[in-house]
C-alpha positions as CSV (number, residue, x, y, z in Angstrom):
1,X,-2.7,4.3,155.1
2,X,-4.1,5.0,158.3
3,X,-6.9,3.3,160.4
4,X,-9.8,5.9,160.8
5,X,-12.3,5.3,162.3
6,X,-12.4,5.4,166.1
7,X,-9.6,5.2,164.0
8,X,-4.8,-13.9,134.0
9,X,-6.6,-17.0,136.1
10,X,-9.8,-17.9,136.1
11,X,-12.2,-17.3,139.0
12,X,-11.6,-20.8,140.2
13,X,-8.0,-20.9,140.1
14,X,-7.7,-17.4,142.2
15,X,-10.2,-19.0,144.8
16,X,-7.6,-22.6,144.9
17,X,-4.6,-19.9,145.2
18,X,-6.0,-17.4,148.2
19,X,-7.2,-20.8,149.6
20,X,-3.6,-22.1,149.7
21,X,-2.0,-19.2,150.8
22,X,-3.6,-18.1,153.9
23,X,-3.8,-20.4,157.2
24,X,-7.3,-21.0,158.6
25,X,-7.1,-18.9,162.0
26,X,-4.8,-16.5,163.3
27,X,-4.8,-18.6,166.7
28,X,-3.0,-21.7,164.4
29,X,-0.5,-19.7,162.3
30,X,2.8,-21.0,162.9
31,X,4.6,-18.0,161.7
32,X,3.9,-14.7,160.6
33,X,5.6,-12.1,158.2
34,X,6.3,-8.4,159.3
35,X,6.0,-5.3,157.3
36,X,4.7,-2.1,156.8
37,X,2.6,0.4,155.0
38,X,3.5,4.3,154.4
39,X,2.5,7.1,152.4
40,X,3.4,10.6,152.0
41,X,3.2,11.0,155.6
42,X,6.3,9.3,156.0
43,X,8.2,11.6,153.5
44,X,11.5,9.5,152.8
45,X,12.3,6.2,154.2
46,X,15.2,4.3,155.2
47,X,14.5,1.6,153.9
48,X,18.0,-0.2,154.6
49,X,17.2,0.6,159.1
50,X,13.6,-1.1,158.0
51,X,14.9,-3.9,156.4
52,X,17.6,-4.1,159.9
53,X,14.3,-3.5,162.3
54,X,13.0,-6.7,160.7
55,X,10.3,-5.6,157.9
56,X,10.1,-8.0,155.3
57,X,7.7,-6.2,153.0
58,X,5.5,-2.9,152.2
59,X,2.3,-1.6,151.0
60,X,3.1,2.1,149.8
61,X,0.6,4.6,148.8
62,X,-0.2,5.3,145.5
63,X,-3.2,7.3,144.5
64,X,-5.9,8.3,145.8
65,X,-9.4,9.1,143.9
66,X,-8.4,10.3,140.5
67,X,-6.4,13.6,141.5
68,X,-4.1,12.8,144.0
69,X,-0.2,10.5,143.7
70,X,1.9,10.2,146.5
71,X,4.8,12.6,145.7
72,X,7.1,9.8,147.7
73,X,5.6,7.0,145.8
74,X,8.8,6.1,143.9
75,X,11.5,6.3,146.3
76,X,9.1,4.4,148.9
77,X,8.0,1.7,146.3
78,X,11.4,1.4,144.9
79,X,13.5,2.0,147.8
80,X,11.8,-1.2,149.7
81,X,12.2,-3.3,146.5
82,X,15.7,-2.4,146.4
83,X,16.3,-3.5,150.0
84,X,15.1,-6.8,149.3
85,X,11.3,-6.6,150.5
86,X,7.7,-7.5,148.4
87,X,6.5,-4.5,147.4
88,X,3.0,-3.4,146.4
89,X,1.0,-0.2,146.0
90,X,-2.3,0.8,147.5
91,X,-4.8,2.9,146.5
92,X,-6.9,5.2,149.3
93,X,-10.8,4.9,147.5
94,X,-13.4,7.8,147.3
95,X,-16.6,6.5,146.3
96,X,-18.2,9.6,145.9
97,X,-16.5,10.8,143.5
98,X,-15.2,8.7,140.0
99,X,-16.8,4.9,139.7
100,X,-14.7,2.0,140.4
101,X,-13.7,1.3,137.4
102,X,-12.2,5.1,136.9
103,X,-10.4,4.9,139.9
104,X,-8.9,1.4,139.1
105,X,-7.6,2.5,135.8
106,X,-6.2,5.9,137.5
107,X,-4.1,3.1,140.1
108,X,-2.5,1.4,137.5
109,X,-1.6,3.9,135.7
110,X,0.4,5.9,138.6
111,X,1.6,2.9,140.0
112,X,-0.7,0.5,141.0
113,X,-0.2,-2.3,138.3
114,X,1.6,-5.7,138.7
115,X,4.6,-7.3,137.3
116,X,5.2,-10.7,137.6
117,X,8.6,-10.6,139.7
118,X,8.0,-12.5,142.6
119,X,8.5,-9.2,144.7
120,X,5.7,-7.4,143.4
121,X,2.3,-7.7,146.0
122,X,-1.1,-7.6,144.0
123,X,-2.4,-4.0,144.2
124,X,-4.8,-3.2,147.4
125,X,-7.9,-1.1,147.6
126,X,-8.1,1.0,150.6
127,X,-11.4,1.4,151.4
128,X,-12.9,2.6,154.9
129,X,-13.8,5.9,156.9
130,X,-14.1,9.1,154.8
131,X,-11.7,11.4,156.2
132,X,-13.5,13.8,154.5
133,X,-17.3,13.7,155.7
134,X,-20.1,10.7,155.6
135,X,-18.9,7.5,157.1
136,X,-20.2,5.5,154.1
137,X,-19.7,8.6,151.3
138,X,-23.3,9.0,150.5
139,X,-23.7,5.3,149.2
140,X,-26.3,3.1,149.8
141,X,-24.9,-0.6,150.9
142,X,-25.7,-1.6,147.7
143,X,-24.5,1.4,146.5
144,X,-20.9,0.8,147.7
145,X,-20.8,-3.1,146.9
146,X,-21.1,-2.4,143.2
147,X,-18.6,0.1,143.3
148,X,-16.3,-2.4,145.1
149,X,-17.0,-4.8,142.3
150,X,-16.9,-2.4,140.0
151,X,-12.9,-1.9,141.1
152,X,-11.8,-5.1,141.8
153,X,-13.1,-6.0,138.3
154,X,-11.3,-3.4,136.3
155,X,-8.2,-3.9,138.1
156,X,-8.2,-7.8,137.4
157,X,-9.4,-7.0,133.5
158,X,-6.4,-4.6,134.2
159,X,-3.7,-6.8,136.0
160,X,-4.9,-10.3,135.8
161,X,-4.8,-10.5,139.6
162,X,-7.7,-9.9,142.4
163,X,-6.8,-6.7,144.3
164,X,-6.6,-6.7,148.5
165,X,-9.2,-5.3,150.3
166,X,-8.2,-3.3,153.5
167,X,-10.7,-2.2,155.7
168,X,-12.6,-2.7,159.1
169,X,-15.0,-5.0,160.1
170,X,-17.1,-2.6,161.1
171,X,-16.7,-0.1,158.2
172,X,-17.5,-3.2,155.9
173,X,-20.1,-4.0,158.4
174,X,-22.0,-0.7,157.9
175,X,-21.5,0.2,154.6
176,X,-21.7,-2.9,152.5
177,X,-24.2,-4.8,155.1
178,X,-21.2,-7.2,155.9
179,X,-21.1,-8.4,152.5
180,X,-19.2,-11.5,152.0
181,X,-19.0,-12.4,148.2
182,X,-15.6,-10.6,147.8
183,X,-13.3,-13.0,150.0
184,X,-13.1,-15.8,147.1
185,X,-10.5,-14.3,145.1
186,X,-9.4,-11.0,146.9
187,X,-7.5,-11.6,150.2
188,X,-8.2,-9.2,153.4
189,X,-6.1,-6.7,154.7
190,X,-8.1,-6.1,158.0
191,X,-7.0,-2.8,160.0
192,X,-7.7,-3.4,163.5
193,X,-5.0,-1.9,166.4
194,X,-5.5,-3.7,169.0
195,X,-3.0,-7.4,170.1
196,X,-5.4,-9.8,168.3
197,X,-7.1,-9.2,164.9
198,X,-10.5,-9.8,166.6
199,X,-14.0,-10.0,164.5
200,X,-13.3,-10.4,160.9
201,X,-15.7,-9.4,158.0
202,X,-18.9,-12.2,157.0
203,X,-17.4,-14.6,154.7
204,X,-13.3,-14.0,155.0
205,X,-12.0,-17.4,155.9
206,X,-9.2,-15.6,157.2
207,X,-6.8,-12.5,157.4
208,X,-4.2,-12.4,155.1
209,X,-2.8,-8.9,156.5
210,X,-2.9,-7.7,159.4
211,X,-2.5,-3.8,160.1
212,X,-2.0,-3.9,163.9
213,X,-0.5,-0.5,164.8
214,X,0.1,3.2,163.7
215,X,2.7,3.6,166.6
216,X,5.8,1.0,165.3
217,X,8.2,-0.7,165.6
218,X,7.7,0.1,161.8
219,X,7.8,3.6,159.9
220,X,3.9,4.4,159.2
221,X,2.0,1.5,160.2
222,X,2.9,-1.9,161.4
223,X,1.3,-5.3,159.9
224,X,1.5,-9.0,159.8
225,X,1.0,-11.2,156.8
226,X,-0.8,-14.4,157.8
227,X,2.0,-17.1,157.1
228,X,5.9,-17.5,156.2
229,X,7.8,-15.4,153.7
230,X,7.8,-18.0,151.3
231,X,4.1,-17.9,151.3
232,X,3.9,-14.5,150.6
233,X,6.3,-14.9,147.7
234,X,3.8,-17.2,146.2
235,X,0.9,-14.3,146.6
236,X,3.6,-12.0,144.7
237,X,4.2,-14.0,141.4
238,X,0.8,-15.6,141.6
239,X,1.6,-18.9,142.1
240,X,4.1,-19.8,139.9
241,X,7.4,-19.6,141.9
């Protein structure tokens, strides 16, 4: 995943969970988490001189639209897993092309799914500047927060868990009209390199993630989870560890 740009509970019970597992501001965290996120870019990973450089867990790429799998996806996803890190697979969206329901179904079924471990992250939707032409993909605002929904739906139909959303606040800003209804059950993965998370999206009570560099100390990019690792384990199995 890169930064581009300038570069089964119910509803309530996810909200009470997210609640509990992030801390209300970045500038009152006691602790934070390192990890990392990669994807074919980083070929083959030693996972074991991660684990030794102090990366505690990993968001690998998956798919992206409904044509493309990460031909590293398996020794990435397993090799971090086998290390000892929480794992979890992302998926890079194209709204232009399949709805969100088609490209939630084409996640899980190359890698994207959940499994109730306690080292397995909820699956994330990577959704930000098109590499590929129009900032926003063609959509309309409204456009692209029904086909957000239309994701993050499927995938919990799919899963039973609420997917994370990484993005920008000002890519969410412009091409969903800073919409804030998501933040309730899916947790934020805000990409922002920079040495404080800054603005975040309307509505998010906080990050949960934190993608703060492309440059290291990590292979691919560098990131923060929002708390202790005990607190991410209780994100991985859902609660119930």
């Amino acid at each position: 995943m890169t930064f581009r740009a300038l570069r089964t509970a119910s509803l309530a019970v996810a909200a009470a969970l997210l609640a509990s597992l992030v801390i209300s501001s970045p500038a009152q965290a006691a602790t934070v988490t390192y990890g990392q996120d990669v994807s074919s870019h980083q070929g083959n990973v030693n996972w074991s001189a991660q684990w030794s450089a102090g990366s505690r867990f990993a968001y690998v790429k998956a798919t992206e639209g409904t044509s493309y799998t990460n031909p590293y996806f398996a020794q990435q996803y397993n090799g971090s897993y086998n290390v000892g890190m929480i794992r979890g697979a992302y998926h890079f969206a194209l709204p232009n092309g399949a709805g969100g329901a088609t490209q939630a179904d084409y996640f899980v079924a190359h890698g994207g799914g959940w499994s109730a471990d306690g080292k397995t992250l909820p699956g994330a939707l990577d959704i930000e500047y098109n590499p590929y032409g129009a900032t926003c993909y063609g959509l309309s605002q409204a456009s692209m927060r029904s086909w957000i929904s239309a994701f993050l739906n499927r995938y919990h139909d799919r899963t039973g868990r609420w997917a994370v959303i990484y993005t920008t606040t000002d890519w969410w800003t412009t091409c969903t009209g800073n919409y804030s209804g998501f933040w309730a059950n899916s947790p934020l993965w805000l990409a922002r390199y920079a040495s404080a998370p800054g603005m975040l999206p309307a509505g998010a009570p906080t990050w949960s993630f934190w993608q703060y560099s492309s440059t290291g100390p990590f292979a691919g990019d560098s990131n923060q989870w929002n708390g202790a690792l005990d607190r991410l384990r209780v994100l991985a199995c859902n609660g119930s560890c």
